[in-house]
C-alpha positions as CSV (number, residue, x, y, z in Angstrom):
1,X,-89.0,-19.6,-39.4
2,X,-89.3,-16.7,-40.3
3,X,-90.8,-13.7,-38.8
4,X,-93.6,-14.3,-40.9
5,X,-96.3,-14.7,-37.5
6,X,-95.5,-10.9,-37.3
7,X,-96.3,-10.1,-40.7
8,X,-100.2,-12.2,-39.8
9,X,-100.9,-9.2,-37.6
10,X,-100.9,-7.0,-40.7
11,X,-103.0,-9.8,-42.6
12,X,-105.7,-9.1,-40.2
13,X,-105.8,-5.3,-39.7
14,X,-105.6,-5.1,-43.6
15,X,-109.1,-7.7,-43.7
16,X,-110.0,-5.2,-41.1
17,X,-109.6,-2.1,-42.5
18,X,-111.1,-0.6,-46.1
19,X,-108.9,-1.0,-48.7
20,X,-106.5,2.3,-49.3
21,X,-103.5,2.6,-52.1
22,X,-99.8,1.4,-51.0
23,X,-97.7,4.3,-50.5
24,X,-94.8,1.9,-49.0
25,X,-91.6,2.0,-51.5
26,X,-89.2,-0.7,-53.7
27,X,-87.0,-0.1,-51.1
28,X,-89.0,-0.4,-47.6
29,X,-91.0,-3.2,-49.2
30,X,-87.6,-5.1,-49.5
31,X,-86.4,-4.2,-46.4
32,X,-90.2,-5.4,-44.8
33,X,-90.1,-9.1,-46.8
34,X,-86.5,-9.5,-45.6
35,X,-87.6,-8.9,-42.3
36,X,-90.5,-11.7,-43.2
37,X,-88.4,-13.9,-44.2
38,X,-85.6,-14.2,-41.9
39,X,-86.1,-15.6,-38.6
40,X,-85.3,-18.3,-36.5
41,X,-84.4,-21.0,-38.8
42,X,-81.4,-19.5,-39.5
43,X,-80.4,-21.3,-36.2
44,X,-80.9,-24.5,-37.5
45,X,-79.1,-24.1,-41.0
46,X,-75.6,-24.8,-39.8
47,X,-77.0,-28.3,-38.5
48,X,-78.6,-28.7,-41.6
49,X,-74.9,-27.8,-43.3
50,X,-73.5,-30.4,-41.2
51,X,-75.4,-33.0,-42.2
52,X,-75.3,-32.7,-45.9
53,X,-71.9,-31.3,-46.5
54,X,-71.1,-27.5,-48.2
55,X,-71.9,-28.7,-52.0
56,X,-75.3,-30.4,-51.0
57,X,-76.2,-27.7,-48.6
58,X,-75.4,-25.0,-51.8
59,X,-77.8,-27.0,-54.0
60,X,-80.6,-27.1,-51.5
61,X,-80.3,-23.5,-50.5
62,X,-80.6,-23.2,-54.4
63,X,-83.2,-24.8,-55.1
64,X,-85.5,-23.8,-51.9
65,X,-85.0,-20.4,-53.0
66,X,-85.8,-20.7,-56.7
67,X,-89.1,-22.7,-55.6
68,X,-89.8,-19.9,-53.3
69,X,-90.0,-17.5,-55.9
70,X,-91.8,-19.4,-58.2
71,X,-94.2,-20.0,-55.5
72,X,-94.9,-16.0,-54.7
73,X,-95.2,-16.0,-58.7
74,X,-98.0,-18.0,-58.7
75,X,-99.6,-16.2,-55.7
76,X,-99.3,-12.8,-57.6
77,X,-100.6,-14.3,-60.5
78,X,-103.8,-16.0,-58.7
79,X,-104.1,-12.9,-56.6
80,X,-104.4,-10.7,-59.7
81,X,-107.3,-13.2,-61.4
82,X,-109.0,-14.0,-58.1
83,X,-109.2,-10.8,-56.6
84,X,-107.9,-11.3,-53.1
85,X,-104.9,-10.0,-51.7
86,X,-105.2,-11.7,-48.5
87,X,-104.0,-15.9,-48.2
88,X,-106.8,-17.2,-46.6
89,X,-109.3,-15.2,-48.8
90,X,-107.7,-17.0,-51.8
91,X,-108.1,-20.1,-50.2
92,X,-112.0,-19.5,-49.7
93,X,-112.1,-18.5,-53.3
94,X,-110.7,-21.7,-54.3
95,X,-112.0,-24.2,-52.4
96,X,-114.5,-22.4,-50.1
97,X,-114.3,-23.5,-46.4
98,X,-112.0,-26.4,-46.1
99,X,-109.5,-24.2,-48.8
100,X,-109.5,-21.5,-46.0
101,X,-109.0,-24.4,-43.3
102,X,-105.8,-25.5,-45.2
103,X,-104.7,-21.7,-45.2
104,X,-105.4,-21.1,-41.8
105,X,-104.2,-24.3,-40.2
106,X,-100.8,-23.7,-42.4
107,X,-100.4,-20.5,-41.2
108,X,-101.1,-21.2,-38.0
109,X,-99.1,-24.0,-37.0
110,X,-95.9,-22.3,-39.1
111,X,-96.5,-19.1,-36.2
112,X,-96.6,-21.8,-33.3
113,X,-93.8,-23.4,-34.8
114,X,-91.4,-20.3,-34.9
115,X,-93.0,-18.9,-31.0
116,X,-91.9,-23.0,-29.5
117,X,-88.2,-21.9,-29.3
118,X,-88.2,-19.7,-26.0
119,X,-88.0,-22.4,-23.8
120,X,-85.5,-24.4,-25.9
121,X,-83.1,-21.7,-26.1
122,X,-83.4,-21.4,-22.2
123,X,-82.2,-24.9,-21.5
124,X,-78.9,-26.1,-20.8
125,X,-76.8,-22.9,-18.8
126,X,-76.9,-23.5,-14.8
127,X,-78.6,-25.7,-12.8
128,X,-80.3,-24.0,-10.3
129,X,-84.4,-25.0,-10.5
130,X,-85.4,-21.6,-10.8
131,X,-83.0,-22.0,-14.3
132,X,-84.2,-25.0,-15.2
133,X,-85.9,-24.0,-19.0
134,X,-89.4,-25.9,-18.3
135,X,-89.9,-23.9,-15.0
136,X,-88.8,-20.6,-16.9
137,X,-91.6,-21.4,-19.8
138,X,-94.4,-21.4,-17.3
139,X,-93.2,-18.7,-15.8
140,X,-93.1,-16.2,-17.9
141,X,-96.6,-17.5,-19.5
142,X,-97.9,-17.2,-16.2
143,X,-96.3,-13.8,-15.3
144,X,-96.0,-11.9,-18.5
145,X,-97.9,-13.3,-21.7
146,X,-100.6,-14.9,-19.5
147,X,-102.0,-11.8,-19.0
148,X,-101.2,-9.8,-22.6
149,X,-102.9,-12.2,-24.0
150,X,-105.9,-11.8,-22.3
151,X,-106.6,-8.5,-23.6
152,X,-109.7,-8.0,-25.6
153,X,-108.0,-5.5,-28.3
154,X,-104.0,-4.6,-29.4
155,X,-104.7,-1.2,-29.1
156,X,-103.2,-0.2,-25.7
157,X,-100.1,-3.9,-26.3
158,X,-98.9,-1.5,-29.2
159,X,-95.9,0.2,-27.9
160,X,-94.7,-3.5,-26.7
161,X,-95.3,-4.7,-30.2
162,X,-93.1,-1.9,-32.0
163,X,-90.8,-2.8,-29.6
164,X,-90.5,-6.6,-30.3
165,X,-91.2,-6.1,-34.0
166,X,-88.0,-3.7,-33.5
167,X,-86.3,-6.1,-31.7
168,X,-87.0,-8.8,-33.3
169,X,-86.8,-7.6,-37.1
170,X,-83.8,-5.1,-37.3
171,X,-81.3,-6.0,-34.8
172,X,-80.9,-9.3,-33.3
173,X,-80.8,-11.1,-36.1
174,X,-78.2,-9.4,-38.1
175,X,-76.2,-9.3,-35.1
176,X,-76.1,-13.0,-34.7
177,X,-74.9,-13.2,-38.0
178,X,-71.8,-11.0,-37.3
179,X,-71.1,-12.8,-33.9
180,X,-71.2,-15.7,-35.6
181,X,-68.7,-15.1,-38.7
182,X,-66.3,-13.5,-35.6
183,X,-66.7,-16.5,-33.7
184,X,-65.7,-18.8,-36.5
185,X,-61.9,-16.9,-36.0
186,X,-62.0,-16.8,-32.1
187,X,-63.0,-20.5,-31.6
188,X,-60.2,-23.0,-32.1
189,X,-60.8,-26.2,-33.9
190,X,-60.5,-28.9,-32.7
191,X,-62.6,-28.0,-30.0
192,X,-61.2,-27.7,-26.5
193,X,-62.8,-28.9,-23.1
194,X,-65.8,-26.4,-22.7
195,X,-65.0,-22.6,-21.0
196,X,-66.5,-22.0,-17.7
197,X,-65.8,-18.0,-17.6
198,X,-65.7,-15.7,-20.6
199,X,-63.0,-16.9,-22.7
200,X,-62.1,-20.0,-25.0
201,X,-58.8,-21.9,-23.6
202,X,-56.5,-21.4,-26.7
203,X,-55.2,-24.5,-28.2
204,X,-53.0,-22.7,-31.2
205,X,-49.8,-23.8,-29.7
206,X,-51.2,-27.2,-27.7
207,X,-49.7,-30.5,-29.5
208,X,-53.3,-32.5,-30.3
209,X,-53.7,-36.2,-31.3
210,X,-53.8,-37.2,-35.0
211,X,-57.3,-38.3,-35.2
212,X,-59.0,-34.8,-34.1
213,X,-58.1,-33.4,-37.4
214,X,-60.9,-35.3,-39.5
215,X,-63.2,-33.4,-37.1
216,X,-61.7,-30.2,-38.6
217,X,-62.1,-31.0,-42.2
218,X,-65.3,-29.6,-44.5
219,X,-67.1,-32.1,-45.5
220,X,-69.0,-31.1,-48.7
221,X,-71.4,-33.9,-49.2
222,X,-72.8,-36.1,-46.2
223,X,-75.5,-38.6,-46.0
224,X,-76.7,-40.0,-42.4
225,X,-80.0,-40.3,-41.0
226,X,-79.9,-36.7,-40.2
227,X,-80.0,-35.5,-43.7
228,X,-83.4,-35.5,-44.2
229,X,-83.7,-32.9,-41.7
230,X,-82.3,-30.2,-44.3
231,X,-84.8,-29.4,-46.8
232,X,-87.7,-28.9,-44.0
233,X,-85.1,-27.3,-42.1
234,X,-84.4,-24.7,-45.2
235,X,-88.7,-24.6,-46.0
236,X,-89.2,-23.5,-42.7
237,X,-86.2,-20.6,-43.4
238,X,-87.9,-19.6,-46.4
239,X,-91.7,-19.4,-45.7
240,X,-93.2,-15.6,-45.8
241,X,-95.6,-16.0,-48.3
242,X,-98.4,-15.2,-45.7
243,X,-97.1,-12.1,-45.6
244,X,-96.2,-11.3,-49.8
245,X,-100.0,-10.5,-50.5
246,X,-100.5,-7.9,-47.9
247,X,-97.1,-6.3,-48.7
248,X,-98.7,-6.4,-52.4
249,X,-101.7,-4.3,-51.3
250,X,-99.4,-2.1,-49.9
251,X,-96.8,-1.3,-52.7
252,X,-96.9,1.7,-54.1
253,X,-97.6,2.3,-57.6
254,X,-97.9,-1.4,-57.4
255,X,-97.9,-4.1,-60.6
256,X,-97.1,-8.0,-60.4
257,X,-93.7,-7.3,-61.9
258,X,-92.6,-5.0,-59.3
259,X,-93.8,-7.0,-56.2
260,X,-91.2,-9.7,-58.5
261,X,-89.1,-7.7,-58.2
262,X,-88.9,-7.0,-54.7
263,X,-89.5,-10.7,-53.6
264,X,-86.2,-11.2,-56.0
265,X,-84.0,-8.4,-54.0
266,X,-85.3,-9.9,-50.6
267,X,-84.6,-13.6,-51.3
268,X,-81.1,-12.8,-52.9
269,X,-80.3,-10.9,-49.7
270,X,-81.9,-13.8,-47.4
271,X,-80.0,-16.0,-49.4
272,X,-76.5,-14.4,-49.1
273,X,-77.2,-14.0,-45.1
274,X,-78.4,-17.5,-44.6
275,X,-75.5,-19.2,-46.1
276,X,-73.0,-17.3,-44.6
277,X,-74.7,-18.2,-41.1
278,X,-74.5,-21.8,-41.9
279,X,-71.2,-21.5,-43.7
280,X,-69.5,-19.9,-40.7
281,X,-71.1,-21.8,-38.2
282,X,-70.3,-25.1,-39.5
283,X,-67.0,-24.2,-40.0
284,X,-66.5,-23.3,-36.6
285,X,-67.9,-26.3,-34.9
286,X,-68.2,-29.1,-38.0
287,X,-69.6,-32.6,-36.7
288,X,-69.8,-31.1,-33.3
289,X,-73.1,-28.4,-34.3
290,X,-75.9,-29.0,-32.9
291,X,-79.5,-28.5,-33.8
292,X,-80.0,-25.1,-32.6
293,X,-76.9,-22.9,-32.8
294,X,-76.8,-20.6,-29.9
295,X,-77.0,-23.5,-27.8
296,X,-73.6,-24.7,-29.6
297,X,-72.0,-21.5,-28.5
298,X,-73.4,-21.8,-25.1
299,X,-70.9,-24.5,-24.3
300,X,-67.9,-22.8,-25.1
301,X,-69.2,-19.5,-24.7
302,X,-71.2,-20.0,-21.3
303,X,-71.1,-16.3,-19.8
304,X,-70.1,-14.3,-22.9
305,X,-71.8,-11.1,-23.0
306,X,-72.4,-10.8,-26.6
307,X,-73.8,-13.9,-27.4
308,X,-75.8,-13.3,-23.7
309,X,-77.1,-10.3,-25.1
310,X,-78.6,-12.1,-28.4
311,X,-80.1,-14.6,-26.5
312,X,-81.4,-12.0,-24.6
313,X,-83.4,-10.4,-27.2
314,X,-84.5,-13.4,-28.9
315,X,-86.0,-14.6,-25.9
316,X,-87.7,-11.1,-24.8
317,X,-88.8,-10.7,-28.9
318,X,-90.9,-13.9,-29.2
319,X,-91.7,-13.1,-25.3
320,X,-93.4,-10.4,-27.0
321,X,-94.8,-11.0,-29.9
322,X,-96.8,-14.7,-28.6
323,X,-99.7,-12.5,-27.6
324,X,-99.7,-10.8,-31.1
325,X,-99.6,-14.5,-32.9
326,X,-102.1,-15.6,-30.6
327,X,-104.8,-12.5,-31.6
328,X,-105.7,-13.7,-35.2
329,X,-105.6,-17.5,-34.1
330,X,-107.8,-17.0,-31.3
331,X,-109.8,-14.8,-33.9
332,X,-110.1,-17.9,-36.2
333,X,-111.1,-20.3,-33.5
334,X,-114.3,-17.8,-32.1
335,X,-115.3,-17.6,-35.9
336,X,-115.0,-21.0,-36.5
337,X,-117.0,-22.5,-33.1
338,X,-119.1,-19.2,-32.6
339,X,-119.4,-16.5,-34.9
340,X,-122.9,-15.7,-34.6
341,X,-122.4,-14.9,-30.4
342,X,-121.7,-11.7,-28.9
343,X,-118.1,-12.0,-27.4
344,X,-117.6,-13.6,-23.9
345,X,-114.5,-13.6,-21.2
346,X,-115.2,-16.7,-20.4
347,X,-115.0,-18.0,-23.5
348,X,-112.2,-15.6,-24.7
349,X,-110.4,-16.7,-21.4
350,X,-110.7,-20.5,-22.0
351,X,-109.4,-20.4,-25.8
352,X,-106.6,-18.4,-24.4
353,X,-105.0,-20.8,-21.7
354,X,-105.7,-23.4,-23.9
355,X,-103.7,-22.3,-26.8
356,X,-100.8,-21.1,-24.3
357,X,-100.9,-24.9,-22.9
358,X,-100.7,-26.8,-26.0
359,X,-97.9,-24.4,-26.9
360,X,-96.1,-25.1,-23.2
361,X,-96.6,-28.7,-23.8
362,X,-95.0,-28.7,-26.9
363,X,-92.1,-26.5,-25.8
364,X,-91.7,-28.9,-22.9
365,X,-91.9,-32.2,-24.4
366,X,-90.4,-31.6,-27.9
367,X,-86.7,-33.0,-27.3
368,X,-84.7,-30.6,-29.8
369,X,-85.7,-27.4,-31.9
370,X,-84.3,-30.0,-35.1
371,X,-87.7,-32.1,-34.3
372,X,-89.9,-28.6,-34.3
373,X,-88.4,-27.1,-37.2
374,X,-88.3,-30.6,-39.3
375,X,-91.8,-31.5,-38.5
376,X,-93.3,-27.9,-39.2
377,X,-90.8,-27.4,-42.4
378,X,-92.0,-31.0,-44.1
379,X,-96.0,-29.8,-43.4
380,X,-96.8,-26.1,-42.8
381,X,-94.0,-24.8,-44.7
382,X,-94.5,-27.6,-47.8
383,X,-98.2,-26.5,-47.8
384,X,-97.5,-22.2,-47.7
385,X,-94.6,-22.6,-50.1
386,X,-95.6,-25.7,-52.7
387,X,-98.6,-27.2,-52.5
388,X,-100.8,-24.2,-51.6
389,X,-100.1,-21.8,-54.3
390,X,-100.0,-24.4,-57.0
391,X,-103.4,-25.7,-56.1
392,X,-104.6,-22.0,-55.8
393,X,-103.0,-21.1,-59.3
394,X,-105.0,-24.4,-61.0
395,X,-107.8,-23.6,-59.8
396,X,-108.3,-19.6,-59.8
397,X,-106.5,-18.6,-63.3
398,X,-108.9,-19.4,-65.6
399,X,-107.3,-18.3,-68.6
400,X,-104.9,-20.7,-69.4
401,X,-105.8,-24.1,-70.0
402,X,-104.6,-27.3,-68.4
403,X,-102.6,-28.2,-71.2
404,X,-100.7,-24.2,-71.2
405,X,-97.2,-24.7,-70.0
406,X,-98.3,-22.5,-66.9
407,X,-100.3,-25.5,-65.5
408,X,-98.3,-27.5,-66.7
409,X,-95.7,-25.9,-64.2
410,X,-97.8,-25.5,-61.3
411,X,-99.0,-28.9,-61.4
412,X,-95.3,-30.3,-61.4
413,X,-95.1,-27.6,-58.7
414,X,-98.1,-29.3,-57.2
415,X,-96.6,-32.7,-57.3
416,X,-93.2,-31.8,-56.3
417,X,-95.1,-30.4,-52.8
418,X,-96.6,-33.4,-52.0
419,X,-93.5,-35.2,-52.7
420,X,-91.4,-33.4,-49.9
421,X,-94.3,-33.0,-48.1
422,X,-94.7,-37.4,-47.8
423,X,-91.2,-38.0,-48.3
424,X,-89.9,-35.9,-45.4
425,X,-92.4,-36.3,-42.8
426,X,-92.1,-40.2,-43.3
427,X,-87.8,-40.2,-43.0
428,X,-88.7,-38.0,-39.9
429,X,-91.0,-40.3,-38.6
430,X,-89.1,-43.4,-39.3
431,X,-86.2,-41.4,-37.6
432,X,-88.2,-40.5,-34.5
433,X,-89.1,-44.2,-34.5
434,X,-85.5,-45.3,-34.7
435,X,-84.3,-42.8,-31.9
436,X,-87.0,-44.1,-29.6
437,X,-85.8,-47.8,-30.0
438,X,-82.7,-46.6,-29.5
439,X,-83.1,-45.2,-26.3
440,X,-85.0,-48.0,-25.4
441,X,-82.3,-50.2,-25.8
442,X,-80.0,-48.1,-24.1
443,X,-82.1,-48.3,-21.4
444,X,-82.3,-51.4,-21.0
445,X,-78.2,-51.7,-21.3
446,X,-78.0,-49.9,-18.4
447,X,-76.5,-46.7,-19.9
């Protein structure tokens, strides 16, 4: 998902604050949307590679990208007619309360989404207890974001948060992206048994059998039941339009053609960086990549102190930045049940541990990051990136009929989100369904 959670911290100290001209430039403004955009579903695009082949894997990436721009389009073109520069406000605009429901809800469950991957990137290394990834999620709620949550205001969390929004947005990333293009030239294929110390056992000279070569060969189009994990899969990659308005307001000398503009830099370079990612990392492990990459490399790579170190920071990042995601929702939640009372710790305490539970439980009992970024890809991400802006754009511009080619757009836009919206959740649902048989069956095998 994207790091676009961080970027709904800015979303509420820019409601917050009066409204002051942009003096960020072209350049920083790209820099700041790449950063929005790029987040943890790039762990998820080599599976999504794998299971649709290189060519049909290019075409999506294509196509997700295109509709993304189009989408933040329409947003700056309803943002200039409507007046508001700030998602949810747009939504209110358009279809008062339950418009900012959809907004909010959206947004909200895209940010739990992206903060449910600590514990899953834990899992699977040693098997000591105090190892064991569901011991180490309550934990460190417990221990460290228990209490940073609790706080009444950001101001004295800010030094963490420049840290993790440092962390976070400039490094890790990027140098996940070079360990795994190195990788791809370090690990042999076909795969050996899995390393227990820092290096790969080298096969280059090692006589193999005949049938491990398929496993080596690129598929470039695939169709299994795990196919329809990749357009949510890429949705979810793409989503930062949360975070386009308020990097609008910003912008100096700003106009709707130069916010284009710099969407158009920032998704070209998101672009590049994501298809290398899955390119290399399906090429190193092929039918063998699983849902979440890192954990791939964990099995050959189990003490390796570069990918150690990435996990590392991913893990202390979102450790860091779940109090800052939980801020505005806990905001929401007191303005929706009591916005005319004067604030409370009890009641500021309770929506607190409640939130960090149903986020634990969900980290716990979710069986693979494929399941959390399918299921938040085919809803949250459908409604921020499809259905959302269309419906805003139909409603709010005023100046161009229904029959204009404009609408005409946006409601195909419109149309097409409900269609991958429905489509995908029901395959997903159907293949949850079939998995759970399945393992019943297995079960009852004995296996």
């Amino acid at each position: 998902m994207s790091q676009c959670f961080i970027q709904l911290l800015k979303i509420f100290l820019t409601v917050s604050s009066p409204q002051h001209q942009g003096n960020a430039s072209f350049g920083m403004s790209v820099f700041n949307l790449g950063n929005a955009i790029m987040g943890s579903g790039i762990l998820g695009l080599s599976y999504a590679m794998a299971n649709t082949g290189i060519a049909l894997f290019v075409i999506l990436l294509v196509a997700v990208a295109i509709f993304s721009l189009y989408s933040v389009h329409l947003l700056l073109k309803t943002a200039n007619e409507g007046g508001a520069l700030v998602y949810e406000q747009l939504g209110y605009k358009a279809f008062g309360m339950p418009g900012k429901l959809a907004a909010s809800c959206s947004i909200t469950m895209q940010n739990i989404g992206g903060e449910e991957q600590p514990g899953l990137l834990q899992t699977g290394i040693l098997k000591e207890w105090y190892t064991n990834g569901d011991y180490l999620v309550l934990m460190v709620t417990a221990v460290i974001i228990l209490p940073l949550s609790l706080l009444r205001n950001l101001g004295k969390y800010m030094p963490l948060i420049n840290i993790s929004m440092f962390d976070k947005n400039n490094s890790n990333i990027y140098f996940l992206l070079l360990q795994v293009i190195i990788k791809k030239f370090q690990i042999p294929c076909p795969l050996s048994e899995p390393a227990n110390n820092e290096t790969v056992i080298k096969t280059s000279n090692v006589s193999l059998p005949q049938n491990y070569s398929d496993a080596c060969t690129p598929k470039y189009f695939v169709f299994n039941s795990q196919t329809v994990y990749a357009v949510p899969i890429l949705t979810f990659a793409f989503v930062c339009h949360p975070a386009i308005l308020p990097m609008y307001e910003e912008l100096k000398d700003r106009s709707r053609r130069k916010m284009q503009g710099v969407a158009n830099v920032s998704f070209l370079a998101m672009f590049i960086m994501y298809l290398l990612a899955a390119l290399f990392g399906y090429l190193t492990f092929n039918v063998h990549v699983e849902p979440e990459l890192l954990h791939t490399y964990s099995k050959f790579y189990k003490f390796d102190v570069l990918l150690l170190i990435v996990r590392l920071a991913v893990l202390t990042a979102v450790t860091l930045t779940v109090p800052v995601v939980l801020f505005p929702i806990r905001t929401s939640v007191n303005q929706l049940l009591c916005a005319s009372k004067e604030f409370s710790w009890i009641r500021h305490t309770v929506i607190t541990v409640s939130l960090l539970v149903g986020t634990n439980a969900l980290v716990i009992l979710v069986p693979t990051i494929r399941d959390i970024f399918g299921f938040i890809g085919a809803s949250a991400a459908a409604m921020l990136i499809f259905i959302l802006p269309s419906a805003f754009y139909i409603k709010l511009v005023k100046k161009e009929s229904m029959k204009s080619v404009q609408k005409i757009g946006a409601t195909a836009f419109l149309l097409c989100g409900f269609l991958v919206m429905i489509g995908s959740m029901s395959l997903i649902v159907l293949d949850w369904i079939h998995n759970a048989s399945k393992s019943e069956d297995s079960q009852a095998n004995g296996h």
